[in-house]
N, C-alpha and C positions, 0 to 999 in steps of 0.2 A: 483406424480407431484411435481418438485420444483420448487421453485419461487425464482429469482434471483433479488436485486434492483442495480443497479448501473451495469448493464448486457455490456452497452456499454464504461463502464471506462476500464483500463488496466487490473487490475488482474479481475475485471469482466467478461472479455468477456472471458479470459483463464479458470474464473472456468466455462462458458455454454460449452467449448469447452471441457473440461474435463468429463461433465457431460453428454453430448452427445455422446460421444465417450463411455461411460460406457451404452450408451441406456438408459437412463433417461426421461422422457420424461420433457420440461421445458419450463418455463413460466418465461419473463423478464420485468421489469417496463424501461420503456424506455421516456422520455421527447420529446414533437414534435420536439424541436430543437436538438435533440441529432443526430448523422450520427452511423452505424453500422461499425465498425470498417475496415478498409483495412486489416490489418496485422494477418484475422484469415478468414479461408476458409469460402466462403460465401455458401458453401455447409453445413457448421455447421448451423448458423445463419438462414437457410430454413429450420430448423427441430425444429424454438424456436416458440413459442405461444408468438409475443409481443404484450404488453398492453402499450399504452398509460397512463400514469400518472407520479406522481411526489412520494414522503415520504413527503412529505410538506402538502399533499393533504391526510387524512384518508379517506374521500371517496372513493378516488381511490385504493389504501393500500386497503382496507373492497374488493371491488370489484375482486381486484388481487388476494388476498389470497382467493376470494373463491372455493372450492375444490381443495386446494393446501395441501400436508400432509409435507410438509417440507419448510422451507425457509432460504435463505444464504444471510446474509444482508451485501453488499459490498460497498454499495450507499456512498460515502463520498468526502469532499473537501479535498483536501491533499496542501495546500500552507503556504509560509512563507513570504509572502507579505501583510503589513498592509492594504491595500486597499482590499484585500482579509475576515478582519478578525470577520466582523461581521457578512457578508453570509455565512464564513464557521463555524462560534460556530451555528448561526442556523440548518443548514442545519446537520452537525453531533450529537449534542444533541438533539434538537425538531423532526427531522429525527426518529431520531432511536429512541426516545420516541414513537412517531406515531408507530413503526414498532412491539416494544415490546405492546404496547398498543391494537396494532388490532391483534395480532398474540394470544395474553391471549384469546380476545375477539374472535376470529374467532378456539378457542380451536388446535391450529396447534400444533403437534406432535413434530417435531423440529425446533429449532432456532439455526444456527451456525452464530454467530457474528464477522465481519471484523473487530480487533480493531489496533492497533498498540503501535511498542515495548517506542513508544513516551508515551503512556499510564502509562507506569512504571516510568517514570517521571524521569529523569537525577539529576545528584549532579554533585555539582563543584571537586570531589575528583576522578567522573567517579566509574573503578573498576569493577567487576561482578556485573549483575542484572540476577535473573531466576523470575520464577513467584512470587516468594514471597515477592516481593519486594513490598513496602506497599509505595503509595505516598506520596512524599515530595515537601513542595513547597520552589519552589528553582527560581531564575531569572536564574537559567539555562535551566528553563522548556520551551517550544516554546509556543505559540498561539496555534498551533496544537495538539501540547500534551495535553495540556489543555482541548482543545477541543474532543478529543478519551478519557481523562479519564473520562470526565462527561458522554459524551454519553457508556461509558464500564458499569458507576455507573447506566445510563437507565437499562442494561442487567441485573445485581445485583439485581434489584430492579423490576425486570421480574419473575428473576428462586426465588425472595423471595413469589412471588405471584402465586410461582407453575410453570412457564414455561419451559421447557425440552431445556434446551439452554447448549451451549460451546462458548467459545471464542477463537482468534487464535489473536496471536500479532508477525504479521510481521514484520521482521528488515525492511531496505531499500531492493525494490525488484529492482531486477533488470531480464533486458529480452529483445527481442525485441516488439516494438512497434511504435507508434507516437512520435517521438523523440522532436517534439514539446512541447511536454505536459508530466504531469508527472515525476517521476525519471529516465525515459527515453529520459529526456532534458542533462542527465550524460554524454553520447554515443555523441551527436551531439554536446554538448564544446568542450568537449577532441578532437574530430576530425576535429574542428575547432582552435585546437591547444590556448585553453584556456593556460595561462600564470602562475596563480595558484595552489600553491597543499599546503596541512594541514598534519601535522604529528599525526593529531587525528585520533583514533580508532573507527569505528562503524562495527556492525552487518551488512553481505547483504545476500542477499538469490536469489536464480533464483526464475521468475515470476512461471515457472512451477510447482514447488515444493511445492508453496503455494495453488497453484489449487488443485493440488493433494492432501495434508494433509488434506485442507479443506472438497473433497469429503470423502476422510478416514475418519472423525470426525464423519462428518454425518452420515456415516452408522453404527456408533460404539453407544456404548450403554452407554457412555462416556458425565458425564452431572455435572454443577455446577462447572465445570473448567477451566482453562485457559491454553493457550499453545502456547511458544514460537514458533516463527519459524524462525531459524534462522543460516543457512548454516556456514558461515564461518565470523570469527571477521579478519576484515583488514584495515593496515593505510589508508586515501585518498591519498597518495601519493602512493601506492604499487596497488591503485587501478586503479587510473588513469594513472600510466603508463604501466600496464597492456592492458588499452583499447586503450590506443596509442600506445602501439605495435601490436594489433589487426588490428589497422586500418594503421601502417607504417607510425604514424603520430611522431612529436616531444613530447618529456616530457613537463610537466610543469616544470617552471626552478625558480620561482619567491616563495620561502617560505614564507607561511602567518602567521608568528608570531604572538601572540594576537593583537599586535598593529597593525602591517601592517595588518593583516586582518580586521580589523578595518575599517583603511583606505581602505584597497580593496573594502568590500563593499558598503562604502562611492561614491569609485571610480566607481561601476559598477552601483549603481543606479543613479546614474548622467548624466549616457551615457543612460538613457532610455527615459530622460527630450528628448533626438533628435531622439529617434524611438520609436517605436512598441511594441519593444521585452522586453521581461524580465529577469531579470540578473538571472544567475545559485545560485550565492555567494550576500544574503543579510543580514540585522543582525539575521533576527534568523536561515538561515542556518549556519553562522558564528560560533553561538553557539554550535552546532551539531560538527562542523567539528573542531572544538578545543576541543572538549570532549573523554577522553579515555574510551569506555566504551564498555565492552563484555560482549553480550548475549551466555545465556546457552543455548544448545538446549536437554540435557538429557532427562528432561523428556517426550517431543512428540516423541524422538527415543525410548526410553522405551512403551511408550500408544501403539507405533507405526511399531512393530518391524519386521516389513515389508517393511520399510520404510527406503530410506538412501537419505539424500542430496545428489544432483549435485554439486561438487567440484567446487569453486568458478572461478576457473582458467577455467575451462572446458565451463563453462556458459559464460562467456565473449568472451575466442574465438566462441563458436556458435553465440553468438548477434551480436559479429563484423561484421561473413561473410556473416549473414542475412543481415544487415545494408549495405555493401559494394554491396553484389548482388542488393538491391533495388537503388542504388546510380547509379548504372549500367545502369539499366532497365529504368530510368527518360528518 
């Protein structure tokens, strides 16, 4: 039995669907206000055991993991909006305290931890980062990175207490999904013919690939480590007009310069004072998107060598025509 938290988020619901498809049988912690995703057969999602609870809640956490011999902790906030920033240091650190805490407690066999490549912590110089990169604290680092390297140090401080854990640090994933929410808010700028593009370098990876690695960890015998994941290093700018060729939309044409990016995110959270929505581009994804910085993925291809990335170019046109078919179908 595996037990999934965070079962209804984006690369969540692809690891039940990954792990179902491998005849798993699985158990997901799910929040009453949570919805079961649209963008994954709800044929999958009828073969899950969910439990009602939170990571916030060790009560519920004790209850879930019982008779569970495996768990994939994916439960997290992923934003770079200060209004954001104190639900998501709780809920990523105290979260996944609670998670290594009941999992010691509840003697569970394995822990595969969702951390991310934000965890390795950015420099203003960029450059290669693989696992050994040791954190530095830098005003280049995000609220969120911040926040995955405390909650990574919970794990640490799990497999020092004996826990049979691994960790996998995701670039930006990318996939289809709710294009609302998430890195999959990427797909529905660009197609909205966002105006912006950055000549900085990051890691991305398709959502699939991360599910998959993740089920690979877990069944491997592979403990007290950490593992990039991370397909292909590319500008923002090669990226996003990749996806507006995808979708036959326009390039971005407006280069955000350190300054004018500045000013851009100035400019886009100003326009949210008159709506709802929330900007793609704010200061700390700003950070991100002027930083040159390429992840290794050698050694999860090496742990893994069964194992090959989906070619970044190849994952975008499939998200495109998923995206375009569902545009269709409204």
């Amino acid at each position: 039995m595996v037990l999934v938290t965070g079962g209804t988020g984006f690369l969540g619901s692809y690891i039940i669907k990954e792990l179902v498809e491998r005849n798993y049988p699985v158990r997901a912690i799910r929040r009453s206000s949570s919805k079961v995703p649209f963008y994954i057969p709800s044929k999958i999602f009828e073969k899950v055991e969910w439990v009602e609870g939170d990571i916030l809640d060790p009560i519920a956490l004790e209850e879930a993991m019982t008779g569970t011999d495996a768990v994939i902790h994916s439960a997290a906030i992923i934003s770079f909006h200060r209004a954001d920033k104190k639900k998501m240091y709780h809920v990523n650190v105290q979260g996944t305290a609670n998670v290594v805490n009941t999992a010691i407690e509840k003697n569970i066999s394995r822990l595969v931890h969702i951390s991310s490549v934000a965890a390795l912590g950015r420099s203003k110089t960029g450059g290669h980062v693989n696992e050994e990169r040791k954190w530095q604290e830098s005003n280049t680092n995000t609220d969120y990175g911040i926040s995955k390297y405390k909650a990574e140090m919970e794990v640490w401080r799990g497999i020092g207490e004996g826990l049979n854990a691994v960790i996998i640090n995701p670039s930006t994933v990318l996939g289809y999904g709710d294009w609302d929410t998430s890195s999959c808010r990427i797909f529905k700028t660009i197609y909205n013919e966002f105006p912006w593009y950055s000549t900085g370098i990051n890691g991305f990876v398709d959502i699939e690939d991360v599910a998959r690695t993740t089920v690979l960890l877990m069944q491997s015998d592979i403990k007290e480590q950490r593992f990039i994941a991370s397909g292909d290093n590319w500008s923002f700018q090669h990226l996003f007009n990749t996806i507006a060729d995808g979708f036959g939309k326009k390039h971005p044409h407006r280069r955000a310069t350190p300054f004018l990016g500045h000013l851009a995110w100035r400019i886009e959270e100003l326009k949210t004072l008159f709506s709802e929505a929330r900007p793609l581009l704010t200061k700390e994804s700003a950070k991100v998107a002027h930083s040159h910085t390429f992840f290794e993925n050698d050694k999860l291809l090496k742990a893994l060598p069964q194992f090959s990335f989906t070619p970044l170019q190849e994952s975008i046109q499939k998200t495109c025509k998923k995206y375009l078919h569902a545009i269709k179908t409204l």
